[in-house]
PyMOL Python script that loads the backbone (N, CA, C, O; Angstrom):
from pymol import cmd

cmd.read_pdbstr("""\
ATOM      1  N   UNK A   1      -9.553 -17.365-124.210  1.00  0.00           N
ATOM      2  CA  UNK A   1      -8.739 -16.325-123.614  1.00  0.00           C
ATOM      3  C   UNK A   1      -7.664 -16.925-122.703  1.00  0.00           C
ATOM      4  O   UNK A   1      -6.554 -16.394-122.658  1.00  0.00           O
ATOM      5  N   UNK A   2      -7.948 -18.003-121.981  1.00  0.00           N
ATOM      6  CA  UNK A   2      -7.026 -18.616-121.101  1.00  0.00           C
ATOM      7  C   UNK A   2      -5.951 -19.110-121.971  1.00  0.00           C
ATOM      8  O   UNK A   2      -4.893 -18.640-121.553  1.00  0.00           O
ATOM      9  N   UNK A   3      -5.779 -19.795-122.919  1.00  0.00           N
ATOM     10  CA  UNK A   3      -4.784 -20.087-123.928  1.00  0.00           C
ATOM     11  C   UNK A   3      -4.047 -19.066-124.326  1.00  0.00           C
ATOM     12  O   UNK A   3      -2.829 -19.227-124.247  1.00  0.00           O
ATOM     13  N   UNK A   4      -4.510 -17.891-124.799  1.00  0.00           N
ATOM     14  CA  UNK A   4      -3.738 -16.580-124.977  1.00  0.00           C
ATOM     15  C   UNK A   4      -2.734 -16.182-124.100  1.00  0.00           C
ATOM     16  O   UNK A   4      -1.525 -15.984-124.213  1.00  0.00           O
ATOM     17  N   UNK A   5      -3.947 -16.081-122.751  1.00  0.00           N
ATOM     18  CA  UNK A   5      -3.221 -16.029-121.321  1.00  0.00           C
ATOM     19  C   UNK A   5      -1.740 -16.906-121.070  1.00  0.00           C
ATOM     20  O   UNK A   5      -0.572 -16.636-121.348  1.00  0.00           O
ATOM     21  N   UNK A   6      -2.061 -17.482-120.745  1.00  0.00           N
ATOM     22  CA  UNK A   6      -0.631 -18.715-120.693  1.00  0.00           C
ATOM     23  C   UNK A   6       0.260 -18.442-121.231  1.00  0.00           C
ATOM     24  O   UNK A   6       1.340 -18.154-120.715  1.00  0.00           O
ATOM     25  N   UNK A   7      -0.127 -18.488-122.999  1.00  0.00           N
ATOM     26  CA  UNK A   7       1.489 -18.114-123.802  1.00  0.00           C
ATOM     27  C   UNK A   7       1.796 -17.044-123.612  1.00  0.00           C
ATOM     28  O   UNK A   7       2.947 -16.670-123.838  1.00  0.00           O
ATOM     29  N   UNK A   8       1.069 -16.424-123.248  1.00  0.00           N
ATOM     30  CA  UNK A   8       1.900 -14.502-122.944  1.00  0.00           C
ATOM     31  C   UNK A   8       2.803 -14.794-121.757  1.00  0.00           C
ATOM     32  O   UNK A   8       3.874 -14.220-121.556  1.00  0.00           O
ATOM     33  N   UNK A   9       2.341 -15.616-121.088  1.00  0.00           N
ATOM     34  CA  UNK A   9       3.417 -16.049-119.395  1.00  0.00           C
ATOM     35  C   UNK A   9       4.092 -16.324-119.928  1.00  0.00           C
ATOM     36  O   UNK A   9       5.037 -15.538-120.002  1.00  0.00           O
ATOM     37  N   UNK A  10       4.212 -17.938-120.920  1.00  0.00           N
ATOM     38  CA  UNK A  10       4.763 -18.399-121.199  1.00  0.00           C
ATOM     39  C   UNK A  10       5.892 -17.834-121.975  1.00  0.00           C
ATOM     40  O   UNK A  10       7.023 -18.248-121.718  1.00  0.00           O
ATOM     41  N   UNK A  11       5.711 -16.891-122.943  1.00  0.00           N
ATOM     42  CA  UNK A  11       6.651 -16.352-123.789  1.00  0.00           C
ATOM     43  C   UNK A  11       7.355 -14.943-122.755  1.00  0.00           C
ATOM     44  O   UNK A  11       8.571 -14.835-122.918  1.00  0.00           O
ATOM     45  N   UNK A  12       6.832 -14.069-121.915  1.00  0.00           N
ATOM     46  CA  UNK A  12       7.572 -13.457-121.457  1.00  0.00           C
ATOM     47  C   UNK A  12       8.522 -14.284-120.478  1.00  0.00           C
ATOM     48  O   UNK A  12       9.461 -13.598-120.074  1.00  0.00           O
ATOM     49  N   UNK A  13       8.504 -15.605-119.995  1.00  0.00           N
ATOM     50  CA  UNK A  13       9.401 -16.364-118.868  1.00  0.00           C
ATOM     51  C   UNK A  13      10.401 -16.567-120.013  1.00  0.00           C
ATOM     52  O   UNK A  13      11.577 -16.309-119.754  1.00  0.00           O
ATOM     53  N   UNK A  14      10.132 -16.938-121.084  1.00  0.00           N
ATOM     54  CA  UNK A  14      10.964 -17.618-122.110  1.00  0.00           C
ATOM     55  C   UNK A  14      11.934 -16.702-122.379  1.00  0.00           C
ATOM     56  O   UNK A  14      13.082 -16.970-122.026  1.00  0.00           O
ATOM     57  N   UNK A  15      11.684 -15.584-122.982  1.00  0.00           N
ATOM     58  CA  UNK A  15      12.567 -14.377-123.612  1.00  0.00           C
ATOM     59  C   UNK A  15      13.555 -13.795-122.290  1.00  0.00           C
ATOM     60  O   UNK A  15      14.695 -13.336-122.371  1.00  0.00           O
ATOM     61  N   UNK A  16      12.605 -14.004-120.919  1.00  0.00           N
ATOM     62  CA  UNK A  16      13.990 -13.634-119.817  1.00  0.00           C
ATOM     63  C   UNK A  16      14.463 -14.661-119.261  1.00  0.00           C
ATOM     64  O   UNK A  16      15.317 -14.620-118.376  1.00  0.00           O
ATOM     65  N   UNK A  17      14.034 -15.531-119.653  1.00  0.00           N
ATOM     66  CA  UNK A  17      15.655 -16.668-119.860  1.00  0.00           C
ATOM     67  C   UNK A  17      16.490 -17.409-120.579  1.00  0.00           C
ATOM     68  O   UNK A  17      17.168 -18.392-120.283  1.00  0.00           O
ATOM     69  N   UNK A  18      16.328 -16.700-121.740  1.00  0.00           N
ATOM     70  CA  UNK A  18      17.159 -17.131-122.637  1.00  0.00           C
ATOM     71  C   UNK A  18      18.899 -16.672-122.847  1.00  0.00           C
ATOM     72  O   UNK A  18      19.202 -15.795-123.656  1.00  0.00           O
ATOM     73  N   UNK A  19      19.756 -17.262-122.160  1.00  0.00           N
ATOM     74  CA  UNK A  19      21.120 -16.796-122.126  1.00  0.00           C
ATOM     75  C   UNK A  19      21.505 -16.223-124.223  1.00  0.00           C
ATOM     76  O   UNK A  19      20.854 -16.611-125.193  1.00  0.00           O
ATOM     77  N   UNK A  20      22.513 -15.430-124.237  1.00  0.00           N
ATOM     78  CA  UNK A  20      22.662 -15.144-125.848  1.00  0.00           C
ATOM     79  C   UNK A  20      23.836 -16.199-125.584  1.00  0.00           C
ATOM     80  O   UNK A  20      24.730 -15.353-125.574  1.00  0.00           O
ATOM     81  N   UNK A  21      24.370 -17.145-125.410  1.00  0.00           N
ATOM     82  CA  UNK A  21      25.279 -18.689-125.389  1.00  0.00           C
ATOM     83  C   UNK A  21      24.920 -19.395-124.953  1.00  0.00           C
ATOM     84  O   UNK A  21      25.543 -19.949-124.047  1.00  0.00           O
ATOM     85  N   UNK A  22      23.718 -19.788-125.338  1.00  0.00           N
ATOM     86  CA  UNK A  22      23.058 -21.283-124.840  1.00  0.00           C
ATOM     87  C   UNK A  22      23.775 -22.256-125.861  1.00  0.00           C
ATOM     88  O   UNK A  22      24.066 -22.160-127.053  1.00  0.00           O
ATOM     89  N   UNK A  23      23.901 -23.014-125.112  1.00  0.00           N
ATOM     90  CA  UNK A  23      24.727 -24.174-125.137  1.00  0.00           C
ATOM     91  C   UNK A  23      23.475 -25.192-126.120  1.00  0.00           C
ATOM     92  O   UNK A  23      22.393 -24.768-126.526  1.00  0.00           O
ATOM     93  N   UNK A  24      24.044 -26.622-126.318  1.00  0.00           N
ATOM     94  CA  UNK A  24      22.954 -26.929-126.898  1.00  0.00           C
ATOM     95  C   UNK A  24      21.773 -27.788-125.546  1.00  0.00           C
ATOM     96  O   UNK A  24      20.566 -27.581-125.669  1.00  0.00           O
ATOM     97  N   UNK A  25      22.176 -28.511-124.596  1.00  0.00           N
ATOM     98  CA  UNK A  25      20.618 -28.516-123.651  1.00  0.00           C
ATOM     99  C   UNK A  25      20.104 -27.362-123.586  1.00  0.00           C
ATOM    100  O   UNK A  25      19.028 -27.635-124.119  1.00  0.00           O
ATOM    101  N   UNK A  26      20.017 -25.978-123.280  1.00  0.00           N
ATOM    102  CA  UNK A  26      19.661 -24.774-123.049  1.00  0.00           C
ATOM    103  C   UNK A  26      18.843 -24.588-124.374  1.00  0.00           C
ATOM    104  O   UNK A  26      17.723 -24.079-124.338  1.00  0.00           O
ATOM    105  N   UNK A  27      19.594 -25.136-125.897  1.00  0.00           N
ATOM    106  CA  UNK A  27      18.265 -24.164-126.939  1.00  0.00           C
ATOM    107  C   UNK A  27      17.416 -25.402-127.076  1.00  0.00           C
ATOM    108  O   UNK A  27      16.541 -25.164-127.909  1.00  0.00           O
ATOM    109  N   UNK A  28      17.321 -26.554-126.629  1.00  0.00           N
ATOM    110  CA  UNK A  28      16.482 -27.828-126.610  1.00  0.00           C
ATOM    111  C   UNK A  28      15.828 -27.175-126.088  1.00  0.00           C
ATOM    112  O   UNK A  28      15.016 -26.519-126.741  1.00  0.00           O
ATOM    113  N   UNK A  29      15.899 -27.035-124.377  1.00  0.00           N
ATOM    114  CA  UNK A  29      14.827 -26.786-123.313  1.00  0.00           C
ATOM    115  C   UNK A  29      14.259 -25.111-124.349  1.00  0.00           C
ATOM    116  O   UNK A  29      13.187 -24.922-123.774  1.00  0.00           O
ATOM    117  N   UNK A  30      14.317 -24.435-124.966  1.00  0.00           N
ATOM    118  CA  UNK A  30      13.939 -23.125-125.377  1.00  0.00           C
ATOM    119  C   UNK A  30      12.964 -23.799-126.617  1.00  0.00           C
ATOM    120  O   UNK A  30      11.820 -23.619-127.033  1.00  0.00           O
ATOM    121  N   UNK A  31      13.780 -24.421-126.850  1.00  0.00           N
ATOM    122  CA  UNK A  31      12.500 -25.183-128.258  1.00  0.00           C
ATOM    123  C   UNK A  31      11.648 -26.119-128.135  1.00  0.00           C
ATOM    124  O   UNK A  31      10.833 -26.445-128.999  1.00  0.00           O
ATOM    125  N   UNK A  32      11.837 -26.824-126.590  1.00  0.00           N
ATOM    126  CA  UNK A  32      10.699 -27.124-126.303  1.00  0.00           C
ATOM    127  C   UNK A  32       9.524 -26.525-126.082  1.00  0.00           C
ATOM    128  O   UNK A  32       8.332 -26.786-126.241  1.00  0.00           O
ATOM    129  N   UNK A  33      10.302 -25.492-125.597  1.00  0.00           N
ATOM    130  CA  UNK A  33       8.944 -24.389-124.415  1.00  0.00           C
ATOM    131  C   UNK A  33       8.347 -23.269-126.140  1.00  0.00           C
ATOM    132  O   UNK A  33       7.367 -22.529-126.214  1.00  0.00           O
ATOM    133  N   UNK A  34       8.927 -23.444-126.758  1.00  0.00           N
ATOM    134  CA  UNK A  34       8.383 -22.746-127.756  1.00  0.00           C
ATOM    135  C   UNK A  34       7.553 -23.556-128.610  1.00  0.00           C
ATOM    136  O   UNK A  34       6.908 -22.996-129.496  1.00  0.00           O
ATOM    137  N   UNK A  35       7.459 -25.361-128.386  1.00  0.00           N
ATOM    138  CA  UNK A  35       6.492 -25.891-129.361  1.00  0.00           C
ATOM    139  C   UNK A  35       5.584 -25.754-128.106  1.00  0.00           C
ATOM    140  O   UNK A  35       4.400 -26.031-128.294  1.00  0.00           O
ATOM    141  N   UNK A  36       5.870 -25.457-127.135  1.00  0.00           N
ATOM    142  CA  UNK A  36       4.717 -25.797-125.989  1.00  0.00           C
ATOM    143  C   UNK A  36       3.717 -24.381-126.219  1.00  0.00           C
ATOM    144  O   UNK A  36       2.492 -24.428-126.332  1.00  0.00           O
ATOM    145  N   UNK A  37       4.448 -23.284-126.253  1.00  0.00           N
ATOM    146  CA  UNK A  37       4.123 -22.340-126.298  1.00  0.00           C
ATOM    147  C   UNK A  37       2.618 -22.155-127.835  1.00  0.00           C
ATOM    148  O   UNK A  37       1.425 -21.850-127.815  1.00  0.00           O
ATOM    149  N   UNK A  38       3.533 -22.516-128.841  1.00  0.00           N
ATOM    150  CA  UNK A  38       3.121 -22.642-130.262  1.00  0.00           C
ATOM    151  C   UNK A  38       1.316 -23.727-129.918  1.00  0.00           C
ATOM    152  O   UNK A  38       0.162 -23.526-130.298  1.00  0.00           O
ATOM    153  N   UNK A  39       1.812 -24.575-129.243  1.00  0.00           N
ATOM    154  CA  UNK A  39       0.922 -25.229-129.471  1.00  0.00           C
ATOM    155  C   UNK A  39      -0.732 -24.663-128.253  1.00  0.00           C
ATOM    156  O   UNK A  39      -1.900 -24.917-128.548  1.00  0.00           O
ATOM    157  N   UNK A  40      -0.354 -24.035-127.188  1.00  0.00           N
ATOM    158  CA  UNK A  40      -1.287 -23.289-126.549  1.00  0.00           C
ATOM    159  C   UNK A  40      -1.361 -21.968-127.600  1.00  0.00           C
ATOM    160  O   UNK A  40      -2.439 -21.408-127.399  1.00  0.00           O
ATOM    161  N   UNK A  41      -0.849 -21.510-128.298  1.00  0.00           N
ATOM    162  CA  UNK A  41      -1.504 -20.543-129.272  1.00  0.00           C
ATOM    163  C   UNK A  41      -2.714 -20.880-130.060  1.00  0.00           C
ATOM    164  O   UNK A  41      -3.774 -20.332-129.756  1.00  0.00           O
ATOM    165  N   UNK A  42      -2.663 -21.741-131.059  1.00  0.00           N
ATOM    166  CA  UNK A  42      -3.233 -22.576-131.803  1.00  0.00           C
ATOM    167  C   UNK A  42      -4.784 -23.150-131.213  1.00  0.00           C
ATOM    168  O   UNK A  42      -5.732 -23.529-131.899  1.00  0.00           O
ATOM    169  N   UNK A  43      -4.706 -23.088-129.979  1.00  0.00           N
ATOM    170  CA  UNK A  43      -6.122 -23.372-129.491  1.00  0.00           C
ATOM    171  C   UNK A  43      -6.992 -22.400-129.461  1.00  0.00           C
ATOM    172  O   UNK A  43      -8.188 -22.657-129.322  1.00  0.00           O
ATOM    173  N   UNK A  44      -6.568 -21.211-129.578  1.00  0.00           N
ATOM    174  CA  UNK A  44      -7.037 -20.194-129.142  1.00  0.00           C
ATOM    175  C   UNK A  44      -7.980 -20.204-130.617  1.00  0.00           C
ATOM    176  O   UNK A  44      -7.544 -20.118-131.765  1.00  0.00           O
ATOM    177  N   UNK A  45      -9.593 -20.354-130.111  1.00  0.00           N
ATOM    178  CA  UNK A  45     -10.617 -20.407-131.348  1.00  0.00           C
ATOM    179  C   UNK A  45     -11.005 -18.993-132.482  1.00  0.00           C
ATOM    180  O   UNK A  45     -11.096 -17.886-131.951  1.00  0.00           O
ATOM    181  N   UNK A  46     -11.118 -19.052-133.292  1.00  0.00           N
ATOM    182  CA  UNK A  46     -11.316 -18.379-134.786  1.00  0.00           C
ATOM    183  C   UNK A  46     -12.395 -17.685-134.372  1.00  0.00           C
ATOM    184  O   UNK A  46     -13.096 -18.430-133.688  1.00  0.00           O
ATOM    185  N   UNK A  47     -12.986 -16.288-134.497  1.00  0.00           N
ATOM    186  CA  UNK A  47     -13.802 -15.576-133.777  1.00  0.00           C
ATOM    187  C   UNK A  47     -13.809 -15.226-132.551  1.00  0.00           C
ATOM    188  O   UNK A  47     -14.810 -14.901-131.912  1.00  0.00           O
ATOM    189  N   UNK A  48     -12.480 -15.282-132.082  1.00  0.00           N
ATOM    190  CA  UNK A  48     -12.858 -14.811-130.653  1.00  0.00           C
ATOM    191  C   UNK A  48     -12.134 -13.657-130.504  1.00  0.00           C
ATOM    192  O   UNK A  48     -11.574 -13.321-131.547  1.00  0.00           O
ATOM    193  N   UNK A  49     -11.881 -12.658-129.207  1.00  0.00           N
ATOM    194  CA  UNK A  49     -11.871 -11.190-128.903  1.00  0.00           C
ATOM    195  C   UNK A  49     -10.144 -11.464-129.540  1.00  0.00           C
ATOM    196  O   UNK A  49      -9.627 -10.760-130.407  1.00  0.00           O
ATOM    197  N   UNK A  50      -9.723 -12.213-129.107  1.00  0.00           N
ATOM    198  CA  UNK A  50      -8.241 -12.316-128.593  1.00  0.00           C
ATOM    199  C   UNK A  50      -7.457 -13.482-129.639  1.00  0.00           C
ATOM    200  O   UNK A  50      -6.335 -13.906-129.363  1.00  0.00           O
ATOM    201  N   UNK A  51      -8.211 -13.924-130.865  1.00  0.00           N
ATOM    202  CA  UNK A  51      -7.791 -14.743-132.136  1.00  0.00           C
ATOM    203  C   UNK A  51      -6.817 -13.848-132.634  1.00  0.00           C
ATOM    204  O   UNK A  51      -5.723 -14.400-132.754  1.00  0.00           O
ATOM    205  N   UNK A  52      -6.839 -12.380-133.042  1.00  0.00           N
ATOM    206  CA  UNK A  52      -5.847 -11.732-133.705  1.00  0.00           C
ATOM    207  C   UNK A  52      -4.662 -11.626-133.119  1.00  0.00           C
ATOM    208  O   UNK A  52      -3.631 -11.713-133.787  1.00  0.00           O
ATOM    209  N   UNK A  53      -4.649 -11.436-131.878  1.00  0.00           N
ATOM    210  CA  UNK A  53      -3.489 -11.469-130.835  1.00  0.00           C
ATOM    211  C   UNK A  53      -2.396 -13.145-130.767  1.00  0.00           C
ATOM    212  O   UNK A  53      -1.202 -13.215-130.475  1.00  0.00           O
ATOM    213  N   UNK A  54      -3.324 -14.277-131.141  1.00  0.00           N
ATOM    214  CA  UNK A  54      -3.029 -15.125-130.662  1.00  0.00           C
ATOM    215  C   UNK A  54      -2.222 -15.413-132.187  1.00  0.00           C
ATOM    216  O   UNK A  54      -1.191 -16.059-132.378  1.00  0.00           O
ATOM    217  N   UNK A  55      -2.926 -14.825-132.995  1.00  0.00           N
ATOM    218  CA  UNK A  55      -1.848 -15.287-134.638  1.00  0.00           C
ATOM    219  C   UNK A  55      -0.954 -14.701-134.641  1.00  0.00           C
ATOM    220  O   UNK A  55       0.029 -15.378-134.943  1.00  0.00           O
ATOM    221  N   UNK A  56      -0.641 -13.147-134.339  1.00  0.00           N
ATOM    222  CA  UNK A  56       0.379 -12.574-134.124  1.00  0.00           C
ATOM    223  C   UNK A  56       1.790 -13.238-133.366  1.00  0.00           C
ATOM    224  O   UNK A  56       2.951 -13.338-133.762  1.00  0.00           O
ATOM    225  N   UNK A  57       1.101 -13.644-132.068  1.00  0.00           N
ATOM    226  CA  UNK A  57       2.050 -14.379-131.018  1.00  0.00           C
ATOM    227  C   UNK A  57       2.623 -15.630-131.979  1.00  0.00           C
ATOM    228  O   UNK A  57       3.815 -15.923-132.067  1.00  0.00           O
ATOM    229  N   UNK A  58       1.502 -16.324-132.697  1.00  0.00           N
ATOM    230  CA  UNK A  58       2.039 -17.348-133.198  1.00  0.00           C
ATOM    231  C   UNK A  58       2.932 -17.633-134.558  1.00  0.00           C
ATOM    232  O   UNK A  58       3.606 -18.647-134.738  1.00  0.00           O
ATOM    233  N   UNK A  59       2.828 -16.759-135.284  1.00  0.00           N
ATOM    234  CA  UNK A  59       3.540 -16.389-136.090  1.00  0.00           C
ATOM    235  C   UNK A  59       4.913 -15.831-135.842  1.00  0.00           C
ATOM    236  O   UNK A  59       5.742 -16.019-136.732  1.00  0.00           O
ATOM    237  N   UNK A  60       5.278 -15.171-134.761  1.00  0.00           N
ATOM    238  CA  UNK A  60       6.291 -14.738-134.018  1.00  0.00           C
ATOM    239  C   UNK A  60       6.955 -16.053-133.398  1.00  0.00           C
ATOM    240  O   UNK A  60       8.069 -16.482-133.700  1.00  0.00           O
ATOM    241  N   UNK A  61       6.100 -16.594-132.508  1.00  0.00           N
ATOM    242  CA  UNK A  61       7.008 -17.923-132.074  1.00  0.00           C
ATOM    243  C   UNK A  61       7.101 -19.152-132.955  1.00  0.00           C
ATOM    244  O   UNK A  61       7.662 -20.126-132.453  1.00  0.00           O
ATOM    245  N   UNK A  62       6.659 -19.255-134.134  1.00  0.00           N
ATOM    246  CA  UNK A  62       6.963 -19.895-135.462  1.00  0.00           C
ATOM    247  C   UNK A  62       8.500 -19.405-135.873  1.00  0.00           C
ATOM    248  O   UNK A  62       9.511 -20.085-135.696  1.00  0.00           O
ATOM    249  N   UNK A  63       8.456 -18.147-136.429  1.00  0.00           N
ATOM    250  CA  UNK A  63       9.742 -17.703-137.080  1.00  0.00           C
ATOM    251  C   UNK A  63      11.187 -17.827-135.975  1.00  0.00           C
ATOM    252  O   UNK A  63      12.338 -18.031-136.360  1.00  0.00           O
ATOM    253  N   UNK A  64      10.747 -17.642-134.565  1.00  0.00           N
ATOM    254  CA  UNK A  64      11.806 -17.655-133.549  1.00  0.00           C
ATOM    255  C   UNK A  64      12.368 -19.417-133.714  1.00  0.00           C
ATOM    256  O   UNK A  64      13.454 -19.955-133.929  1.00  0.00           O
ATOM    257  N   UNK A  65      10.972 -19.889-133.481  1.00  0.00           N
ATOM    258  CA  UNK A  65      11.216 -22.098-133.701  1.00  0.00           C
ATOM    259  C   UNK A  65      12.322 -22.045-134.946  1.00  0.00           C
ATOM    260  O   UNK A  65      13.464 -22.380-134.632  1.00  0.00           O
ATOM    261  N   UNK A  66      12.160 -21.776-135.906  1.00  0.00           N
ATOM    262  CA  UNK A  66      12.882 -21.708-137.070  1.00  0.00           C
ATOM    263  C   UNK A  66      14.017 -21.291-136.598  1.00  0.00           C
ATOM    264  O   UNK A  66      14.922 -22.125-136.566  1.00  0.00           O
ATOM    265  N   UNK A  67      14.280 -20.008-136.138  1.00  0.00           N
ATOM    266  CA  UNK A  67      15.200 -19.445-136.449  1.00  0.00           C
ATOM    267  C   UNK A  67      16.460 -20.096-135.710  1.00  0.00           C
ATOM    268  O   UNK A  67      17.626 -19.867-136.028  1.00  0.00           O
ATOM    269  N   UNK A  68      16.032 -20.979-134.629  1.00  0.00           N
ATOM    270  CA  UNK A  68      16.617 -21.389-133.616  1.00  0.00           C
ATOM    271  C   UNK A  68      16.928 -22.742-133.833  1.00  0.00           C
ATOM    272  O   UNK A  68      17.827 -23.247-133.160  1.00  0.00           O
ATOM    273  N   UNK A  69      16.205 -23.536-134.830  1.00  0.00           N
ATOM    274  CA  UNK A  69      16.716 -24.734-135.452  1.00  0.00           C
ATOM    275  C   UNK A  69      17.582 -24.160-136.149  1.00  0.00           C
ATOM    276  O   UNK A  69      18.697 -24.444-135.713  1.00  0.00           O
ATOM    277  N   UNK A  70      17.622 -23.510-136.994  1.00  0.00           N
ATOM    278  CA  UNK A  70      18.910 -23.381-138.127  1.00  0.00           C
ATOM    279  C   UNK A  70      20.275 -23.363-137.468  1.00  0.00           C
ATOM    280  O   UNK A  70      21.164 -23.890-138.137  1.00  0.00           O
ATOM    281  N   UNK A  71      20.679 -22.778-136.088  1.00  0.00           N
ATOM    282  CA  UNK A  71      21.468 -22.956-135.667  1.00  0.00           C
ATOM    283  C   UNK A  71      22.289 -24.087-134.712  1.00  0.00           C
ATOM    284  O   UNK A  71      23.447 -23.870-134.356  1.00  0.00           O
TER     285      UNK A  71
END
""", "prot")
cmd.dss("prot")
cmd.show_as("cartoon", "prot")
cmd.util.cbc("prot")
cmd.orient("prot")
């Protein structure tokens, strides 16, 4: 649950600071915090209350990682 915990901080700090003209240090530091993010998802163990929540999140900050390299 604490892993869940975190990336939910983690991803709501992220989304209110993300300028829409980030420069390129600005989408580095955003794609860092999103493998950081990605990777406290991923811990979150298979059977637990809060596993469905945590694939959701992670699947979401997967497609955002992507979407944000392409540019």
């Amino acid at each position: 649950m604490e892993a869940l915990e975190a990336a939910q901080r983690e991803i709501k700090s992220l989304l209110a600071s993300i300028p829409t003209d980030a420069h390129d240090g600005e989408r580095n530091r955003v794609l860092s915090q999103l493998q950081s993010i990605i990777h406290q998802l991923e811990k979150v163990q298979n059977g637990t209350t809060t596993y469905l929540k945590a694939q959701e999140l992670l699947l979401s900050a997967n497609n955002k990682l992507r979407q944000l390299q392409i540019k």
